[in-house]
C-alpha positions in Angstrom: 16.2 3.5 6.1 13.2 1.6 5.1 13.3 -0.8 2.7 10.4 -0.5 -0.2 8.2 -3.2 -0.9 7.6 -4.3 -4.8 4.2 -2.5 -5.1 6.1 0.5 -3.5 8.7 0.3 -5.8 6.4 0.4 -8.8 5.0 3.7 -7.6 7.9 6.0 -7.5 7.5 8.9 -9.8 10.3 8.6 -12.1 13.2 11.5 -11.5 16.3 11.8 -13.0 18.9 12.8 -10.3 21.5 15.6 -10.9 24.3 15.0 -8.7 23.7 13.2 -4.9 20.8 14.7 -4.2 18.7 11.4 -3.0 21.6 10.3 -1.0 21.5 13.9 0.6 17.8 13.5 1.1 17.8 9.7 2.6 20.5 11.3 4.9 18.6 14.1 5.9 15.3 11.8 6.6 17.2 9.5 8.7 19.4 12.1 11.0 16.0 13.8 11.1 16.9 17.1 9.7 14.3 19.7 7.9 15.4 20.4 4.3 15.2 23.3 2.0 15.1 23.2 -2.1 16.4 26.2 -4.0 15.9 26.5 -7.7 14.3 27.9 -10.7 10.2 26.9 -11.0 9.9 23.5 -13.3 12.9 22.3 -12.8 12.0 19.4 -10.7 11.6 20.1 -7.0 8.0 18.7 -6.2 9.1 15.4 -8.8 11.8 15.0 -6.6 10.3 15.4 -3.5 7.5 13.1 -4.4 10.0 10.5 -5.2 11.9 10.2 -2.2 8.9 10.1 -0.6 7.9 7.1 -2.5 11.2 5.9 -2.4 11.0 5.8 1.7 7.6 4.5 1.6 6.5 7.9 3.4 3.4 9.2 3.3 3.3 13.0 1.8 1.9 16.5 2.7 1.9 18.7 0.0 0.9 22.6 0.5 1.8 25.0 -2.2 2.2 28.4 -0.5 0.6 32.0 -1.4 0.1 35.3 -0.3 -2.8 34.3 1.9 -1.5 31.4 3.6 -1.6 32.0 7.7 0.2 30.0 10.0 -3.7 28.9 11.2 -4.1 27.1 7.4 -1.3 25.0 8.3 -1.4 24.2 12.0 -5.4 24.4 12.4 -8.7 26.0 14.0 -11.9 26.1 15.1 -15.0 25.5 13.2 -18.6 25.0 14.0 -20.1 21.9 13.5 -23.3 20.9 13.8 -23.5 23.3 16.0 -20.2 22.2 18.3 -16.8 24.0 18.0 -14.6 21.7 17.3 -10.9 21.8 16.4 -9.4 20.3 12.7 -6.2 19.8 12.1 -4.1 21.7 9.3 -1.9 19.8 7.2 1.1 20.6 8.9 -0.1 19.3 12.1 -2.0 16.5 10.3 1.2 15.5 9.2 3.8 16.0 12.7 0.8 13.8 14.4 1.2 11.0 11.8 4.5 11.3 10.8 5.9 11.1 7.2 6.9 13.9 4.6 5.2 17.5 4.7 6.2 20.0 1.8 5.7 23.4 1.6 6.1 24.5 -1.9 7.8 28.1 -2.5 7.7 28.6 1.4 8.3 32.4 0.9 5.2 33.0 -0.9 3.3 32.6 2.6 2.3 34.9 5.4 5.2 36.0 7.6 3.5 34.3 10.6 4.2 30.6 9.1 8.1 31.0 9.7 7.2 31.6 13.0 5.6 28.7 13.1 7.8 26.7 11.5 11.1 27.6 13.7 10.4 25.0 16.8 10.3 22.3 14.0 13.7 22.9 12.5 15.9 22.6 15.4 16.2 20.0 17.9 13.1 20.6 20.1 11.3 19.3 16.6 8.1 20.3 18.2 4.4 22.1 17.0 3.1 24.2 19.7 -0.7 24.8 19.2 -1.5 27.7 21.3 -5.1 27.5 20.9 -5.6 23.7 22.0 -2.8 24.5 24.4 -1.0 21.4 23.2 3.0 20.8 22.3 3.3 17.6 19.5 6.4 16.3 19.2 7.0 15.0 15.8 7.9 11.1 15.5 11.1 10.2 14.1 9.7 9.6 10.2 8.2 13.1 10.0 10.6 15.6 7.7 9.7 19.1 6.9 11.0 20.1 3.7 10.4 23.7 2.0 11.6 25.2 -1.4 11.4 28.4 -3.1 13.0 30.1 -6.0 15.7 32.5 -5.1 15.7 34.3 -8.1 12.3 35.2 -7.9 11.8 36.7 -4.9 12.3 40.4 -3.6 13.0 42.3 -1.1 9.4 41.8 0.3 9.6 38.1 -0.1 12.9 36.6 0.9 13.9 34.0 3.3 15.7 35.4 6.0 18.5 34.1 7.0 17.2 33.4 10.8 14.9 30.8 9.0 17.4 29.3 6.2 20.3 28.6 8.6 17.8 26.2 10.1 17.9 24.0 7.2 20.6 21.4 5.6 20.0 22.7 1.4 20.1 21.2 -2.0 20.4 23.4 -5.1 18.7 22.6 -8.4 18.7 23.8 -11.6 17.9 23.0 -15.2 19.8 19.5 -16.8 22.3 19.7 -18.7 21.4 19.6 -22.5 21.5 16.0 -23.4 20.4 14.6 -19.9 16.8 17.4 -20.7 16.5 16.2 -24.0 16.3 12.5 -22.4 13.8 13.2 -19.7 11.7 15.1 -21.6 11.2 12.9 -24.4 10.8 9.6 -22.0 7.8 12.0 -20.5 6.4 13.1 -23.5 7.2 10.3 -26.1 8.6 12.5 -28.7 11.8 11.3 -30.2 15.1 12.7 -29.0 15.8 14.0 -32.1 12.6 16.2 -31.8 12.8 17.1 -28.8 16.5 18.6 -29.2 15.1 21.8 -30.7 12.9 22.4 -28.4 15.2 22.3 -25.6 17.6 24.4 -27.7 15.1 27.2 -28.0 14.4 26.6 -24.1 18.0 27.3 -23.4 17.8 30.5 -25.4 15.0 31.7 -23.8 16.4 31.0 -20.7 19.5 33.2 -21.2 17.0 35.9 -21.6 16.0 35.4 -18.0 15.5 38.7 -15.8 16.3 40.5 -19.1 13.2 40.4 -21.1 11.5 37.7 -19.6 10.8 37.2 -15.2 11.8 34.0 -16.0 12.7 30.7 -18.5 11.1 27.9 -19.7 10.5 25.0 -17.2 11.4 21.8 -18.0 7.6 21.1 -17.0 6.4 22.7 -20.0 8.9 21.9 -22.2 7.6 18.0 -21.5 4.1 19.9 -22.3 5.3 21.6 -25.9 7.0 17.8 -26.3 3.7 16.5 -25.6 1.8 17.9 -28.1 3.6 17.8 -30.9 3.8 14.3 -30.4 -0.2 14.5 -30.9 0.2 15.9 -33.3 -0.1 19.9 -33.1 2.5 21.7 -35.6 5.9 22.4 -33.5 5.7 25.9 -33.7 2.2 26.0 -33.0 2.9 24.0 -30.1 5.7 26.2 -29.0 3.8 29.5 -29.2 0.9 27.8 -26.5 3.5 26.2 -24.2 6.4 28.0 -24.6 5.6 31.5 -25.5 2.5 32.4 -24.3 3.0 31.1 -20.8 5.9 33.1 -20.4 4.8 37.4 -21.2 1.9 39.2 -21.7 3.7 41.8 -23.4 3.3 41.9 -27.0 6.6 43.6 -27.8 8.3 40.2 -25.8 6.1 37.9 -27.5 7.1 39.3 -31.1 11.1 38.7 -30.3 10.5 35.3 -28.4 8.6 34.3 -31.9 11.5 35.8 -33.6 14.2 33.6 -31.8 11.8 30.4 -32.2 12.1 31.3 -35.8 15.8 31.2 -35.8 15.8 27.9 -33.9 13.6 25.7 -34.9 14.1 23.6 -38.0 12.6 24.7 -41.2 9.0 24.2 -41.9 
C-alpha cells in the first residue's frame, strides 16, 4: 500500500469507521478485487469511499447512477467535432486507462446494459472491451471498481442479480450506533452533543417506521443538515420539519404523525 504524503494526509474526508471496513477496503485495493457497498442511503458510503481513496492517494471517479445511464455514458462514443468524429472517453474508461478509484453510486439504478459492461472487470481478465474502437484496456494494478446500492430499496425491477454480486468481495453498512451518531454529527455540524442527542433520538424513531409509513429513514446526511441549522440558529423544530420531515413524504396524513412523534421527542419549547 502506498504510503500518504503530509498534504495527502490533510485531505482525507473525515469518516468514522464502524467495524474493519478500511482494513477490508486497503485489502481489497491491494489483491485487486472490485468491491460492492450495501446499505441504507446517508449512511456513509460515498464518505467512505472518498476516504480511502484519499487515504491511498488514489485518484477518484465518481458516477451516481439513474434510470438513463447506458453502458455508452460510461465506457464512451462518438461525437462530432469541428466537424471530425472523434471518440471521448466515459468515465469508466477514463478511469481503467489512468488507473485509480471509479465508483458507481446505487449501481442498480442504471440501464441493464452497464452490468454487462461491467462483468470483464470483476473477474480476473480485469479488462474493458470497447467494441466500437475495437480496443481491449486492461486496467493497471491501482484501478478498483467499487459499486453500492441500497438493498432495501430496490424491487423486483431493480435488483442486483446474483450473476453480478458474486463477482464482488462486500461490506455492509448501516446507521451508527446511538452515541458514536451523536458524535459525528455534532463534529460536522458544531452543535453540542447534548443538542444533537434529540435529534438523533427522533431519527431513530423515524427510522423504525421504515417501509411502514415512510420508503425510508432519516440519513445521517441530513441529520448533520437539521444539526446544522439549528446551530445557526433556526428553531429545532423548525429545523426538523425542513430537514427531517419534509424530505422524507409528500403525504400529508405522514407528515401530520411524523410532526406528532417530533412532538413527543423533542424537548419542550
Amino acid at each position: 500500500m502506498n504510503m500518504m504524503s503530509a498534504s495527502i494526509r490533510s485531505e482525507v474526508p473525515a469518516y468514522s469507521p464502524s467495524d474493519n471496513e478500511c482494513r477490508l477496503f486497503e485489502l481489497a485495493w491491494s489483491k485487486r478485487l472490485p468491491l460492492l457497498l450495501k446499505g441504507p442511503t446517508g449512511c456513509g458510503k460515498t464518505r467512505f469511499v472518498r476516504h480511502m481513496a484519499a487515504r491511498l492517494g488514489l485518484p477518484l471517479t465518481t458516477v451516481s447512477c439513474h434510470d438513463d445511464l447506458a453502458a455508452a455514458d460510461l465506457t464512451g462514443r462518438y461525437l462530432l467535432k469541428g466537424g471530425d468524429t472523434v471518440w471521448v472517453d466515459g468515465p469508466l474508461t477514463r478511469a481503467v486507462r489512468l488507473g485509480g478509484i471509479c465508483y458507481l453510486d446505487e449501481v442498480v439504478e442504471a440501464r441493464k446494459d452497464v452490468a454487462v459492461v461491467l462483468h470483464p472487470l470483476t473477474d480476473d481478465r480485469r479488462v474493458l472491451p470497447l467494441e466500437r474502437t475495437g480496443e481491449e484496456l486492461a486496467a493497471p494494478p491501482s484501478f478498483m471498481l467499487v459499486v453500492s446500492y441500497n438493498p432495501g430499496y430496490q424491487n423486483l425491477l431493480k435488483a442486483l442479480k446474483p450473476s453480478t454480486r458474486q463477482r464482488f468481495v462486500a461490506i455492509e453498512f448501516d446507521f451508527l450506533p446511538r452515541e458514536r451518531e451523536i458524535e459525528v454529527v455534532s463534529e460536522e455540524s458544531g452543535l453540542a452533543a447534548d443538542r444533537v442527542a434529540p435529534l438523533v433520538d427522533l431519527a431513530r424513531r423515524f427510522r423504525a417506521l421504515d417501509g411502514q409509513d415512510v420508503e425510508e429513514g432519516v440519513s445521517t446526511r441530513l441529520l448533520v443538515y437539521c444539526a446544522g441549522l439549528v446551530e445557526a440558529g433556526m428553531p429545532l423544530r423548525e429545523a426538523v420539519r425542513a430537514a427531517m420531515i419534509e424530505p422524507l413524504t409528500d403525504e400529508k396524513d405522514v407528515r401530520a404523525a411524523l410532526i406528532e412523534v417530533a412532538e413527543a421527542v423533542l424537548p419542550a419549547r
